[in-house]
VMD Tcl script that draws the C-alpha trace (Angstrom):
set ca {
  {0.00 0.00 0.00}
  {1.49 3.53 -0.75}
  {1.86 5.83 1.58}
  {2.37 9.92 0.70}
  {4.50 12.35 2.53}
  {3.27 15.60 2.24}
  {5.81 18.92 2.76}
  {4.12 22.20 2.16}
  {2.72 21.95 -1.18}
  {4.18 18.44 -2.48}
  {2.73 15.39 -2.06}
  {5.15 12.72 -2.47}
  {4.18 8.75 -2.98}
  {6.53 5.75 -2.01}
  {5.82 1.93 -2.01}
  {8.06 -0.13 0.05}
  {9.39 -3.09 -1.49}
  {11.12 -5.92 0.12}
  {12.62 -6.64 3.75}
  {16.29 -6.45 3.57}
  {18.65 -4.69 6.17}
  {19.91 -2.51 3.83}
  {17.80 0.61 2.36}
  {17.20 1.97 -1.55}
  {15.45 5.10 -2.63}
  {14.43 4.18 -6.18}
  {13.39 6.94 -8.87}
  {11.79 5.70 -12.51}
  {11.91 7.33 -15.75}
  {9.70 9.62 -17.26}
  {6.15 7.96 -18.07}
  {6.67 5.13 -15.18}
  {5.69 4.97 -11.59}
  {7.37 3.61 -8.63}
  {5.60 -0.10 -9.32}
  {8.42 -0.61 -12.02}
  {10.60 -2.04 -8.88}
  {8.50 -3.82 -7.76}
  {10.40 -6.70 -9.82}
  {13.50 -5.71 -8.20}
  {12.37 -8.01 -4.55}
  {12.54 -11.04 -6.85}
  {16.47 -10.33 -7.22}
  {17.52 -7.66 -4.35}
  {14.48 -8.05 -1.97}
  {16.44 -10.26 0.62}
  {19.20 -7.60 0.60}
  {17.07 -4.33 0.14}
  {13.98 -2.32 1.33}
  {13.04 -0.51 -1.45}
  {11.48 2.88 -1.24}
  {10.43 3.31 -4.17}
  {8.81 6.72 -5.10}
  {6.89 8.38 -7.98}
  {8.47 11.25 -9.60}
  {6.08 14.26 -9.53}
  {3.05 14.38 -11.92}
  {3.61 10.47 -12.25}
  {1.38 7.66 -10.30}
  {0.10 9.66 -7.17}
  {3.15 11.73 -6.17}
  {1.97 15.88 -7.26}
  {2.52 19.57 -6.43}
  {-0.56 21.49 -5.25}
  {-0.93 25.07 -7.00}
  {1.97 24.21 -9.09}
  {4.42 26.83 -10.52}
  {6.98 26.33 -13.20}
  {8.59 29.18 -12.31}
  {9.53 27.76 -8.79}
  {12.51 26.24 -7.51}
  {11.14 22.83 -5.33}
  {14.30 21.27 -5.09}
  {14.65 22.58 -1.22}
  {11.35 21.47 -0.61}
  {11.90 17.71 -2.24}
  {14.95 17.52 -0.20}
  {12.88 18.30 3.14}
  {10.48 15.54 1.53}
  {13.20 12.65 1.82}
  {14.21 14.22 5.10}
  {10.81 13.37 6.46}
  {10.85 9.84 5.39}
  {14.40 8.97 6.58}
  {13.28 10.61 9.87}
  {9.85 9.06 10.45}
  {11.40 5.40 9.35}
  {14.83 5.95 11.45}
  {16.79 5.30 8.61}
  {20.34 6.28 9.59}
  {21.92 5.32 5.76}
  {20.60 4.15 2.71}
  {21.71 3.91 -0.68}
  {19.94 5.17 -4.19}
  {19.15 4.50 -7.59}
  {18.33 6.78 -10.28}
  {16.96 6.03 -13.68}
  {16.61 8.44 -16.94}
  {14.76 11.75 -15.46}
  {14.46 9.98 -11.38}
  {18.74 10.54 -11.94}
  {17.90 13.97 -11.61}
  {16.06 13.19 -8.27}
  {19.00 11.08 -7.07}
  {21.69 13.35 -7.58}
  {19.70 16.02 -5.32}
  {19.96 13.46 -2.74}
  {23.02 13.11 -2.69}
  {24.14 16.62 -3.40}
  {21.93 17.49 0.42}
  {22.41 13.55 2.03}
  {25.43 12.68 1.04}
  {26.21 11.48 4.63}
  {23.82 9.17 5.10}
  {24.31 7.67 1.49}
  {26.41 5.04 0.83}
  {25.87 3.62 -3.07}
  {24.53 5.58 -5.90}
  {23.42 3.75 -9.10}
  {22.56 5.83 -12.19}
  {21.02 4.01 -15.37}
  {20.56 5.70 -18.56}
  {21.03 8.86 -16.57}
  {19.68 12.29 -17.79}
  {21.09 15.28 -16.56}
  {24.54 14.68 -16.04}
  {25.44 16.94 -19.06}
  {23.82 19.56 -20.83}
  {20.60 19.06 -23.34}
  {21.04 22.10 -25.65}
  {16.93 21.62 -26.53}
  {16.19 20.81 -22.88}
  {17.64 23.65 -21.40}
  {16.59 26.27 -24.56}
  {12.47 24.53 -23.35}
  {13.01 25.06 -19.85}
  {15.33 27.94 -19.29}
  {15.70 30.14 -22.34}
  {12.63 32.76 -22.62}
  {11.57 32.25 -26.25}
  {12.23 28.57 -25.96}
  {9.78 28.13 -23.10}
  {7.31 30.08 -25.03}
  {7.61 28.13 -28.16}
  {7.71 24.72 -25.61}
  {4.42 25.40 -24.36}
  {2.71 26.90 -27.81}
  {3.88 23.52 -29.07}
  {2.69 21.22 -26.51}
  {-0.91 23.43 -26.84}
  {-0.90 22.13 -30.28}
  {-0.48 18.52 -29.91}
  {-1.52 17.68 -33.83}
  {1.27 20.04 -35.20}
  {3.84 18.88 -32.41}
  {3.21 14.87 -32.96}
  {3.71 15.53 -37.26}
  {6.61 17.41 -36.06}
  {8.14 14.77 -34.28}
  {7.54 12.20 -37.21}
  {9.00 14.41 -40.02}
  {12.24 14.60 -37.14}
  {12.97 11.02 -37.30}
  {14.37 11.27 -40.80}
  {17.03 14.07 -39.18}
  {17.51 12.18 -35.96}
  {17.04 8.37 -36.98}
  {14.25 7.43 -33.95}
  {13.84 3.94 -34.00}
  {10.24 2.84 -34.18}
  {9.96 1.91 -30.65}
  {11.14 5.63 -29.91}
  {9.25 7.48 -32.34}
  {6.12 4.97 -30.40}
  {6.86 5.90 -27.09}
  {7.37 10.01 -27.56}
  {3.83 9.93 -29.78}
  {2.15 8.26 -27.05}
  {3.75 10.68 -24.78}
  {1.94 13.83 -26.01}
  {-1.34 12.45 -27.81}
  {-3.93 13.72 -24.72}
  {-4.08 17.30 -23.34}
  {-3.41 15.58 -19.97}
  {-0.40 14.45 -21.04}
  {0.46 16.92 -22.97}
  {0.46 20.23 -19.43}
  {2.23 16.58 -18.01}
  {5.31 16.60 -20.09}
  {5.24 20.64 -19.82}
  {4.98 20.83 -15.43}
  {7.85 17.99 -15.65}
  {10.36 19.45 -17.96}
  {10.03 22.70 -16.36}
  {10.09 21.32 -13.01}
  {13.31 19.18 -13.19}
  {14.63 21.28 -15.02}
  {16.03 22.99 -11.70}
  {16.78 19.83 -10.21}
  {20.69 20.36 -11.97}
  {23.68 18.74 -10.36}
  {27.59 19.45 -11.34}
  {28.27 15.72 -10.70}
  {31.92 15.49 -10.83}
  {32.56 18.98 -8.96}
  {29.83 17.35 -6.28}
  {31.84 14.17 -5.96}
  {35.04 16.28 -5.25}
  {33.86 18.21 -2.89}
  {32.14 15.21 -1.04}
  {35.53 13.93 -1.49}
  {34.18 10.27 -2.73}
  {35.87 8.15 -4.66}
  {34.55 5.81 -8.10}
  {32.87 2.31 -5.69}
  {31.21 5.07 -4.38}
  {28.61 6.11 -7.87}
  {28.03 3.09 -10.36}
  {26.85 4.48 -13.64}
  {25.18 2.17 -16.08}
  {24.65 3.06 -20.22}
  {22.08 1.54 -22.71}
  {23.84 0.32 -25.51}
  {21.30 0.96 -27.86}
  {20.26 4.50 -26.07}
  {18.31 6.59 -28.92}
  {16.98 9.08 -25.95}
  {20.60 9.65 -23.48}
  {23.73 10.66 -25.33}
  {26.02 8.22 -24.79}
  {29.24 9.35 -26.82}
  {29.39 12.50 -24.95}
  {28.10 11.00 -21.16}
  {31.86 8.59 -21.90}
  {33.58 11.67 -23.20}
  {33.31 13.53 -19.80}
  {33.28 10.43 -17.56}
  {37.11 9.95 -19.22}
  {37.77 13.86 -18.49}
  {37.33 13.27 -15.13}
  {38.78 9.11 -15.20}
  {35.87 7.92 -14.25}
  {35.85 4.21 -14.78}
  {33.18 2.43 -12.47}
  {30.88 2.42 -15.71}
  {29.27 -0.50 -17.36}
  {27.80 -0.54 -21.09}
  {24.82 -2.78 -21.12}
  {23.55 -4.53 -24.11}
  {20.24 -3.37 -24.23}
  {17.96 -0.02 -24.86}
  {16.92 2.70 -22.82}
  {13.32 1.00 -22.14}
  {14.51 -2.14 -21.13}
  {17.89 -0.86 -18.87}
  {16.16 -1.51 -15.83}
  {14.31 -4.83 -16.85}
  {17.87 -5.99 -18.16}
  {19.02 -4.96 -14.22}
  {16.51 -7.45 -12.75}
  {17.18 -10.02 -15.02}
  {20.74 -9.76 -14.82}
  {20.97 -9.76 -11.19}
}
mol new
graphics top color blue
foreach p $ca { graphics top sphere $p radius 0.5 }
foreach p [lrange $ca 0 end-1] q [lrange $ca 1 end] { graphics top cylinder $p $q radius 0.2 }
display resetview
């Protein structure tokens, strides 16, 4: 049964998974909720709890009166504060895939002592997204985001006539249609880009001053990832020598179902 934490105006749902010693906080991808780990007690239930939570405007976790113009990050953090207080956890570890990295890596940027593991998989916002950032932070792309997104017909034949520029694979091109064909999903996609898009983390300047070394962060790729950039995720994980990485042969949907399997 889920059970919400609310801090001022955020509601935020968890289901607890498993009844091992040691603790996760689990984040999904866009699209998901938190039942997608709900496989993960067939392989790491013995040795995990899992708390796993919704991202906001996903399964039951939501902002009341939301603003895209506000910063929640401080709030969030108080969120997770709550939980770890009212459950006397004392350390726990975390996993982060796609957007829920972006919820990770605030964790650990405000509870870094009381974390011990992070896991990243197919992990956005580690570098820049030129058209991410231009939708989210750049005053003419915001307004062209949402008159866009208000105009879901012209949007979805955009996206089509953009496969033959960025090669989507059919299962890609699938999954983003799907993503925008209702106005409710459509002012979705909008409140979550805009609201993660402050939830921004210098990774490797975090991790120095933290003054943790690679066991520490486990990142994991997607072989066949048409939606994370791979090439240049590698590039800057060799700036910095970064080698606790692995390269899994598989896509970005099915990173986290090759996890469980793999296990």
């Amino acid at each position: 049964m889920g059970q919400i934490v609310k801090y001022k105006s955020l509601y935020l749902n968890y289901e607890i998974y498993g009844e091992g010693k040691s603790i996760l906080f689990a984040f999904h991808g866009f699209g998901q909720s938190n039942r997608i780990f709900k496989e993960f007690v067939n392989t790491h239930g013995s040795n995990y709890k899992i708390y796993a939570f919704d991202l906001f405007f996903h399964g039951k976790s939501y902002i009341e009166d939301f603003n895209p113009n506000i910063d929640y990050t401080t709030d969030f953090v108080n969120a997770i504060k709550l939980i770890t207080e009212e459950n006397k956890i004392e350390k726990f570890d975390v996993f982060g895939y796609s957007i829920g990295v972006r919820s990770a890596l605030i964790c650990l940027q405000n509870l870094h002592t009381i974390i011990d593991k992070v896991y990243i998989a197919s992990p956005d916002g580690i570098i820049n997204n030129f058209w991410f950032d231009f939708a989210t932070k750049n005053v003419i792309g915001k307004k062209l985001f949402r008159y866009f997104l208000i105009r879901s017909s012209l949007l979805v034949s955009l996206i089509k006539l953009s496969r033959f520029i960025v090669k989507f694979n059919k299962q890609t091109l699938t999954y983003i249609c799907k993503s925008v064909n209702t106005e409710g999903k459509i002012f979705n996609v909008y409140n979550i880009w805009m609201l993660y898009s402050f939830f921004n983390v210098d990774l490797f300047n975090l991790l120095n001053k933290i003054n943790r070394n690679n066991d520490f962060l486990t990142i994991l790729l997607a072989k066949n990832d048409q939606i994370i950039n791979n090439p240049k995720i590698i590039k800057l994980l060799k700036i910095h020598n970064f080698n606790n990485y692995k390269i899994l042969n598989t896509n970005h949907y099915e990173i986290i179902s090759h996890i469980i399997h793999a296990s």
